[in-house]
PAVEXLUM-986563 format. One record per residue: x, y, z of N, C-alpha, C, O in turn; residue in one letter; residue number from 1. Coordinates in steps of 0.05 Angstrom, whole numbers, padded with zeros to 5 digits, m for minus. Layout:
N
<loba n_px="X" n_py="Y" n_pz="Z" ca_px="X" ca_py="Y" ca_pz="Z" c_px="X" c_py="Y" c_pz="Z" o_px="X" o_py="Y" o_pz="Z" minu="a" lopa="NUM"/>
...
This chain:
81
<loba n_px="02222" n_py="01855" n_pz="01531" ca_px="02200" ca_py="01849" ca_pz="01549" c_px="02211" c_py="01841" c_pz="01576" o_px="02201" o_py="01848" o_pz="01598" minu="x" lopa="1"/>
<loba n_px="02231" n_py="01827" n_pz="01573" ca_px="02244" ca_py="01818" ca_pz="01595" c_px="02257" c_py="01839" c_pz="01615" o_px="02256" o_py="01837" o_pz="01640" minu="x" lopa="2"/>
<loba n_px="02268" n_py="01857" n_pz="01601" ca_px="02276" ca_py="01882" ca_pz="01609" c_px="02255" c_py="01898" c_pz="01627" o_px="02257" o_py="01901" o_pz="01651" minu="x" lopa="3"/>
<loba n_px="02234" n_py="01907" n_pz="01611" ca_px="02210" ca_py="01922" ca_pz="01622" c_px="02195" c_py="01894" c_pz="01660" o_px="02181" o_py="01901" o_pz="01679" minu="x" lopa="4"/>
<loba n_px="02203" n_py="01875" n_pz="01656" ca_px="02194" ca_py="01866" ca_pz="01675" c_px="02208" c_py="01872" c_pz="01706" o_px="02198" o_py="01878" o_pz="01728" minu="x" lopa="5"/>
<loba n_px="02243" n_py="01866" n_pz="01693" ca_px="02258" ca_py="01874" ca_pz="01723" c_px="02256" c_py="01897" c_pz="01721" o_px="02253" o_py="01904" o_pz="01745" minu="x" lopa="6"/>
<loba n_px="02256" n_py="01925" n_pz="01703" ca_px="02252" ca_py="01951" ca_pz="01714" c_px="02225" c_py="01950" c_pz="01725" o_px="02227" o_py="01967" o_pz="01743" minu="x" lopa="7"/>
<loba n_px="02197" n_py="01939" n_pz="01726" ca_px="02173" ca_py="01939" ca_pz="01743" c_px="02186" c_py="01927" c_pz="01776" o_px="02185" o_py="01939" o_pz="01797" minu="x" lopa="8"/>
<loba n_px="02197" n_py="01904" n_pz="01771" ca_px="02204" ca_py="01891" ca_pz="01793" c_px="02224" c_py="01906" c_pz="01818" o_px="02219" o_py="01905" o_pz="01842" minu="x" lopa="9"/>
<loba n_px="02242" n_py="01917" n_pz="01808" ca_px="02256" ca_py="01940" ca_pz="01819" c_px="02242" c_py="01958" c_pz="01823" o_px="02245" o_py="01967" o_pz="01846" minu="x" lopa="10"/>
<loba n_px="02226" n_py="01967" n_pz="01810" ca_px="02211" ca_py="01986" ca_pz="01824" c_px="02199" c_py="01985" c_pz="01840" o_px="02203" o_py="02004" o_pz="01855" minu="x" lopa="11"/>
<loba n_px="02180" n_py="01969" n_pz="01847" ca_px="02164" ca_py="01954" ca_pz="01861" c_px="02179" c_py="01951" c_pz="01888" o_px="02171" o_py="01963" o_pz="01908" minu="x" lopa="12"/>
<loba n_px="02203" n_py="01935" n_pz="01889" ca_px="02214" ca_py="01934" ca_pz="01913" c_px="02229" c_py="01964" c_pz="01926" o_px="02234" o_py="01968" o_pz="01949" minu="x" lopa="13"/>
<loba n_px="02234" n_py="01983" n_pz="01904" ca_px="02246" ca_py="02002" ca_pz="01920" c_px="02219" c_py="02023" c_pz="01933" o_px="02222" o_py="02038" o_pz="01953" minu="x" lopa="14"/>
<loba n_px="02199" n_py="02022" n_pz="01920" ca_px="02171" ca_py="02030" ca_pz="01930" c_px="02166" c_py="02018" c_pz="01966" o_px="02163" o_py="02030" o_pz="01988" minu="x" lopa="15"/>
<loba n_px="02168" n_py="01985" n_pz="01957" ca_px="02168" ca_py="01985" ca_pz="01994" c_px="02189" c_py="01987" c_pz="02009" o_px="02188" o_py="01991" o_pz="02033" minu="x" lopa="16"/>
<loba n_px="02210" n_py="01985" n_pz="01995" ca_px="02233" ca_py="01994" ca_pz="02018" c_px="02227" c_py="02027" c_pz="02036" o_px="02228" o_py="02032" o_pz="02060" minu="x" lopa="17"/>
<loba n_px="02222" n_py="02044" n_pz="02013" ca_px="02215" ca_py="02072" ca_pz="02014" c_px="02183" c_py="02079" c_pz="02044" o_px="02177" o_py="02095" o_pz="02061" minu="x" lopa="18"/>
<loba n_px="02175" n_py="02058" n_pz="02035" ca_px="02153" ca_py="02054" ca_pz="02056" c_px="02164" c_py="02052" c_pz="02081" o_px="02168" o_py="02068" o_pz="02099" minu="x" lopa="19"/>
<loba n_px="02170" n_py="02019" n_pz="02078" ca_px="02187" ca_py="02013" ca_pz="02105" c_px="02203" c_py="02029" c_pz="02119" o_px="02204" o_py="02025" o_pz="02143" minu="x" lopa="20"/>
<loba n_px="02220" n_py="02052" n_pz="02107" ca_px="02237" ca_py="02067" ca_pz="02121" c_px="02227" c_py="02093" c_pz="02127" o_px="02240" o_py="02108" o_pz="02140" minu="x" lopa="21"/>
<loba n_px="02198" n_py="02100" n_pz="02115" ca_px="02182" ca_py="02121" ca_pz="02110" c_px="02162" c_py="02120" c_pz="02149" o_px="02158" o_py="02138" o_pz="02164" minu="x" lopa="22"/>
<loba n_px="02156" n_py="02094" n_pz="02151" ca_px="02142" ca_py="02078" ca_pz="02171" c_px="02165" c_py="02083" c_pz="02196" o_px="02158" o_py="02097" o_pz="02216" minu="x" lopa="23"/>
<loba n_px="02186" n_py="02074" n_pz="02195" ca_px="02201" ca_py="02073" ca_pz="02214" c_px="02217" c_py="02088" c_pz="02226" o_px="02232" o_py="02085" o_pz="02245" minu="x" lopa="24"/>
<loba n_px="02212" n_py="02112" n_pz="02206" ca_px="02219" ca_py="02144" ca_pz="02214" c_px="02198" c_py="02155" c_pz="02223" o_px="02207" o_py="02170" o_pz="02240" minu="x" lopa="25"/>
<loba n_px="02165" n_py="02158" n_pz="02223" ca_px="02151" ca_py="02162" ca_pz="02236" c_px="02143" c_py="02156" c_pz="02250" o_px="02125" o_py="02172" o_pz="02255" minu="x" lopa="26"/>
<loba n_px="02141" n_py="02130" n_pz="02271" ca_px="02152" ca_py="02109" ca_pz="02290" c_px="02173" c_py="02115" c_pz="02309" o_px="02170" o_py="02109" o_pz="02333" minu="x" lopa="27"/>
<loba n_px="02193" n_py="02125" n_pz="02298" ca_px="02212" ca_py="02123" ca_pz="02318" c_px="02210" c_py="02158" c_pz="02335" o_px="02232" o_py="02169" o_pz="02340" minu="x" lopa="28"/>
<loba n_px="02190" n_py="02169" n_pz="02341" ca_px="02174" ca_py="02193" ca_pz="02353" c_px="02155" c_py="02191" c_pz="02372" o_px="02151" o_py="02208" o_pz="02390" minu="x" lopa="29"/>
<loba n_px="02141" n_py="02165" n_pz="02367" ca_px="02131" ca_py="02148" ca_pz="02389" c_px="02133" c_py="02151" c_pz="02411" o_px="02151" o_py="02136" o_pz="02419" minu="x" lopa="30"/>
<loba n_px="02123" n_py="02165" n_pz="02432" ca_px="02117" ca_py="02166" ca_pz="02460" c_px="02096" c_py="02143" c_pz="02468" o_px="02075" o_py="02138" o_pz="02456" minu="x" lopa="31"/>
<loba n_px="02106" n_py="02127" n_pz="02493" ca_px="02078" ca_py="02111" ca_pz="02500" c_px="02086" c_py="02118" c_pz="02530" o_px="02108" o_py="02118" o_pz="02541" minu="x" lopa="32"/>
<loba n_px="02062" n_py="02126" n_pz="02539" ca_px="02056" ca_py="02131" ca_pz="02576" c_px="02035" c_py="02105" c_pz="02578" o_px="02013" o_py="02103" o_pz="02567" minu="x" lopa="33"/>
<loba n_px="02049" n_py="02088" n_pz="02595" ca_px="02035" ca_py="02071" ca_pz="02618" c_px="02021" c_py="02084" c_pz="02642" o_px="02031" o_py="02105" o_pz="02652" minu="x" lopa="34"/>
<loba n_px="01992" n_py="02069" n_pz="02654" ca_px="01979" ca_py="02084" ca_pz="02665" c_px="01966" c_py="02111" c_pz="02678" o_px="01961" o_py="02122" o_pz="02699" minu="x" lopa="35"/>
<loba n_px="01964" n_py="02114" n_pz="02662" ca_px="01955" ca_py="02150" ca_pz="02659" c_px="01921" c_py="02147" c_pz="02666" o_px="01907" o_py="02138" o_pz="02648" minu="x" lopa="36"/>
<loba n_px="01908" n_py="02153" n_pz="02690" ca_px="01893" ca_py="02162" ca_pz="02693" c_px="01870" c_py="02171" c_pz="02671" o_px="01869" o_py="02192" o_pz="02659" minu="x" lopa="37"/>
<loba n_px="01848" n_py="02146" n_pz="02667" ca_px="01830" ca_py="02161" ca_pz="02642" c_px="01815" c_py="02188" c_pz="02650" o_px="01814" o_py="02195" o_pz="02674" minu="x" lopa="38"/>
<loba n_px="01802" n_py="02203" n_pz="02629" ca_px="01793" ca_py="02224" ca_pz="02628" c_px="01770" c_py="02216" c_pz="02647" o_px="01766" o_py="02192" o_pz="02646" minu="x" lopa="39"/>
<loba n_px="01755" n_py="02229" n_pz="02664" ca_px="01721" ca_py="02234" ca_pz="02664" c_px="01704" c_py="02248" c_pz="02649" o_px="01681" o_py="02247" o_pz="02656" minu="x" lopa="40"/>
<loba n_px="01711" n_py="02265" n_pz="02625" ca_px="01708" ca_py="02275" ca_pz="02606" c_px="01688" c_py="02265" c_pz="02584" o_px="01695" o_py="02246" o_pz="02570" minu="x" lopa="41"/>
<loba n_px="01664" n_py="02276" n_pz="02582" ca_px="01643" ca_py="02258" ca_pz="02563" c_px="01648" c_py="02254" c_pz="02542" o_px="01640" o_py="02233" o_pz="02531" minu="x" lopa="42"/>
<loba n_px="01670" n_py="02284" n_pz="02524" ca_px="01661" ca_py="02283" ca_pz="02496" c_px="01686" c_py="02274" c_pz="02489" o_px="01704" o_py="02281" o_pz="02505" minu="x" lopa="43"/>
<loba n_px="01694" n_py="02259" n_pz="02468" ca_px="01719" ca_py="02257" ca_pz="02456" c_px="01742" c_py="02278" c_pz="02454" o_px="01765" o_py="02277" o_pz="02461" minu="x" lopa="44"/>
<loba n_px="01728" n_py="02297" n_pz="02442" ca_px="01750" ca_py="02321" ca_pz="02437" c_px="01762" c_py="02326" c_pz="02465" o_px="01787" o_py="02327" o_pz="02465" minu="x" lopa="45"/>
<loba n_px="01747" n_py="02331" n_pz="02494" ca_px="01751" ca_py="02336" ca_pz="02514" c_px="01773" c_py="02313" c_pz="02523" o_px="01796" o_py="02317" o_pz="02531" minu="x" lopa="46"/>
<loba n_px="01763" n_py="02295" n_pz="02521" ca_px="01785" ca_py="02269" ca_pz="02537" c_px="01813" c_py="02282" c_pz="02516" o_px="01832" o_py="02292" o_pz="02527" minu="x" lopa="47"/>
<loba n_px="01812" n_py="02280" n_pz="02488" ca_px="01835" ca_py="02287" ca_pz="02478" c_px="01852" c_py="02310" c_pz="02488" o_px="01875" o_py="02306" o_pz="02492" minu="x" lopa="48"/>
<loba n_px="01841" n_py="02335" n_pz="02492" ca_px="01854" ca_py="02357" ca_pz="02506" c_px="01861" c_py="02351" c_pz="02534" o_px="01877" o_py="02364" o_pz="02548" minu="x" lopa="49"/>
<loba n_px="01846" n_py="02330" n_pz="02541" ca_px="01862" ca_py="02327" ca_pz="02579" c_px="01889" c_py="02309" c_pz="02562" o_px="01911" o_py="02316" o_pz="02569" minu="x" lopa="50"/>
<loba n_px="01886" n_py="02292" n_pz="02546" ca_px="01901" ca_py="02275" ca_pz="02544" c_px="01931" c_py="02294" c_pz="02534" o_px="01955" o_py="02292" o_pz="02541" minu="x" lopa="51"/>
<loba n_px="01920" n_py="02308" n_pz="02519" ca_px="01951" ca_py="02333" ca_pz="02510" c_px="01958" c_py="02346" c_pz="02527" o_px="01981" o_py="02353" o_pz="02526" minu="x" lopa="52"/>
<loba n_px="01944" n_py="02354" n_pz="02545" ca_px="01953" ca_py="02367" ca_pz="02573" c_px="01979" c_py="02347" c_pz="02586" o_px="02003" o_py="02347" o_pz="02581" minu="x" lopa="53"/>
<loba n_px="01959" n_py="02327" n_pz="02607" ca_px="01980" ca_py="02304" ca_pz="02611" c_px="02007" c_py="02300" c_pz="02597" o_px="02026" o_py="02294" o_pz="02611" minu="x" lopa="54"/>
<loba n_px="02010" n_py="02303" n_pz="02565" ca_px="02035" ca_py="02286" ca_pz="02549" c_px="02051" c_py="02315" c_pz="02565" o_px="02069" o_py="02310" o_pz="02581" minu="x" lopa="55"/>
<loba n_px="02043" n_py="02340" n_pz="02559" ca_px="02055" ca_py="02365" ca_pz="02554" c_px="02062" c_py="02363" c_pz="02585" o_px="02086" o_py="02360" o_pz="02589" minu="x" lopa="56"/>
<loba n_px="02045" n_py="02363" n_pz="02609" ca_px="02060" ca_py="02370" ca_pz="02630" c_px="02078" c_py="02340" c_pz="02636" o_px="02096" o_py="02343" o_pz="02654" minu="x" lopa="57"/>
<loba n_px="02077" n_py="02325" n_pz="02630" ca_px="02100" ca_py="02302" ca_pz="02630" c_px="02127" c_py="02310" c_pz="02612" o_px="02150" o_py="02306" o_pz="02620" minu="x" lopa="58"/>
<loba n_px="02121" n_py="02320" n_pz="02591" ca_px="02154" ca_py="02334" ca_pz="02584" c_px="02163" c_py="02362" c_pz="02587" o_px="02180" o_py="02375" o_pz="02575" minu="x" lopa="59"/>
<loba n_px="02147" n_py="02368" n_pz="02606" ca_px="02153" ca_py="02399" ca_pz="02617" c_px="02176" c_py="02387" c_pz="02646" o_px="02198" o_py="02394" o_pz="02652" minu="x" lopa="60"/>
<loba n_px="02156" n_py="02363" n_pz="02663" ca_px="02169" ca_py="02359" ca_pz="02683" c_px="02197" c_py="02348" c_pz="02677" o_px="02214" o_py="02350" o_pz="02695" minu="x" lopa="61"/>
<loba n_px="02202" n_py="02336" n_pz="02652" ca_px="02233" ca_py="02323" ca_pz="02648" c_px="02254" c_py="02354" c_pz="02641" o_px="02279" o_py="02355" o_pz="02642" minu="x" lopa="62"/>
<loba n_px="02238" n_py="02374" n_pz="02635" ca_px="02249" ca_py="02392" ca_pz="02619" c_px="02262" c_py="02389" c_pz="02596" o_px="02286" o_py="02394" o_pz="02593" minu="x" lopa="63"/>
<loba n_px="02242" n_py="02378" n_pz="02576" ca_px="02245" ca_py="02366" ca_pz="02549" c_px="02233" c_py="02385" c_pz="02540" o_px="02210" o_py="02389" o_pz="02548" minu="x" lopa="64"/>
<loba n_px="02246" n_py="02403" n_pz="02520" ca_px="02242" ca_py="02425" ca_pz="02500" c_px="02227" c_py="02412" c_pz="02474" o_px="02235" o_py="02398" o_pz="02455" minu="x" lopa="65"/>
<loba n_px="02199" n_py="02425" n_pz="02480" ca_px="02182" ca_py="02414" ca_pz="02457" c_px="02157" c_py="02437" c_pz="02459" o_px="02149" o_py="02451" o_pz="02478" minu="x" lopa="66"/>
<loba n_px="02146" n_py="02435" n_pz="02427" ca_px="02126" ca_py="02455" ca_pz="02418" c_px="02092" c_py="02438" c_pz="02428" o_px="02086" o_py="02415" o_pz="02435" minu="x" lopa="67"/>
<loba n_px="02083" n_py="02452" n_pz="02425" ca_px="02054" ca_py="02434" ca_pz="02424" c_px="02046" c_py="02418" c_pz="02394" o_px="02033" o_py="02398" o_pz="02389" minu="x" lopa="68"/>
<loba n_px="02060" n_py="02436" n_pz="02380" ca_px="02053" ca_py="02427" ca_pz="02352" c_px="02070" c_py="02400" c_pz="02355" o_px="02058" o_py="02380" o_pz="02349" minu="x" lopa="69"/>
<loba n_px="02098" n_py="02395" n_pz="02364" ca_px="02104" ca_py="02368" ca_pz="02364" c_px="02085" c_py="02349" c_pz="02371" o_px="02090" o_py="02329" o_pz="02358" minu="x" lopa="70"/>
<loba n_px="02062" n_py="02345" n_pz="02389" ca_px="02052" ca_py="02325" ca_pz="02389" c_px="02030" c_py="02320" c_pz="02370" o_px="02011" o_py="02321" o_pz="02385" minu="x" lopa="71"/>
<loba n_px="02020" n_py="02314" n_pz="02343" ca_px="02005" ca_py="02312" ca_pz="02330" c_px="01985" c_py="02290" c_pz="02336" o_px="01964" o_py="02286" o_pz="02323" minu="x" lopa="72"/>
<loba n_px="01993" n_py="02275" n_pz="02356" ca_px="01958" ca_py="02261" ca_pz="02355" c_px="01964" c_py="02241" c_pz="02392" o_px="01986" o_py="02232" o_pz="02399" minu="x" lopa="73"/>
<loba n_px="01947" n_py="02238" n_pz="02404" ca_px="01939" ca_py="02227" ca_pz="02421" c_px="01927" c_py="02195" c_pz="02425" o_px="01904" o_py="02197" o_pz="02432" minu="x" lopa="74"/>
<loba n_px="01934" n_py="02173" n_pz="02424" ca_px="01926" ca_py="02159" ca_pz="02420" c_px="01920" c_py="02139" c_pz="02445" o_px="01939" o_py="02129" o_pz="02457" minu="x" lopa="75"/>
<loba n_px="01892" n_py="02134" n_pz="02453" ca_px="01896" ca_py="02107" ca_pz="02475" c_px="01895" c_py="02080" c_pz="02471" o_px="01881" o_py="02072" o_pz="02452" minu="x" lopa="76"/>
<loba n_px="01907" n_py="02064" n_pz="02483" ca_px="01896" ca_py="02039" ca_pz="02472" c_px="01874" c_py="02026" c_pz="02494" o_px="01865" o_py="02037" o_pz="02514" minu="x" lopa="77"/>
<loba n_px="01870" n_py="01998" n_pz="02482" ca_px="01844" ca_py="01987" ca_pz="02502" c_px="01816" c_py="01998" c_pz="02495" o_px="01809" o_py="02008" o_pz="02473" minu="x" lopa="78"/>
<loba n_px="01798" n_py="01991" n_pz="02520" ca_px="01772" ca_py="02005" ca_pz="02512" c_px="01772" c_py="02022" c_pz="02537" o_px="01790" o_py="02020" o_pz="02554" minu="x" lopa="79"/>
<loba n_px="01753" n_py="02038" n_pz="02537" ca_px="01746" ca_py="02059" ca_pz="02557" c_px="01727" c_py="02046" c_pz="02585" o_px="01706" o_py="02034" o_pz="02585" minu="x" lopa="80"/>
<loba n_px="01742" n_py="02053" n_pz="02601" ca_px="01732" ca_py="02028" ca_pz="02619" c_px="01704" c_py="02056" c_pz="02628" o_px="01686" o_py="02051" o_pz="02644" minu="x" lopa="81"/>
């Protein structure tokens, strides 16, 4: 019985280690742009496509070799003023 508990317990911790390093590999891809101009754009989807525009011509201008499919999501923070 004793047995069956540290193999749960081990498991258990190598489950969140697996997380934690699972987290911090998708994390470390992370782009954040300070002040960027909000959309005037009514609908959501629309603000999102200016907003992929923007990321895309910001790593065109570094001449940073990247697909569109690299950016999978757009995110702002704050509220929408």
């Amino acid at each position: 019985m004793k047995f069956n508990k540290l193999l749960m317990k081990a498991k258990n911790l190598l489950i969140v280690f697996a997380k934690r390093k699972l987290n911090k590999k998708i994390l470390s891809h992370d782009v954040i742009l300070y002040r960027i101009p909000e959309s005037d754009e009514v609908l959501a989807v629309d603000r999102n496509k200016q907003d992929n525009s923007i990321c895309e011509h910001f790593f065109n201008s570094f001449n940073v070799g990247f697909d569109k499919d690299d950016i999978s999501r757009v995110h702002r923070l704050g509220k929408r003023n």
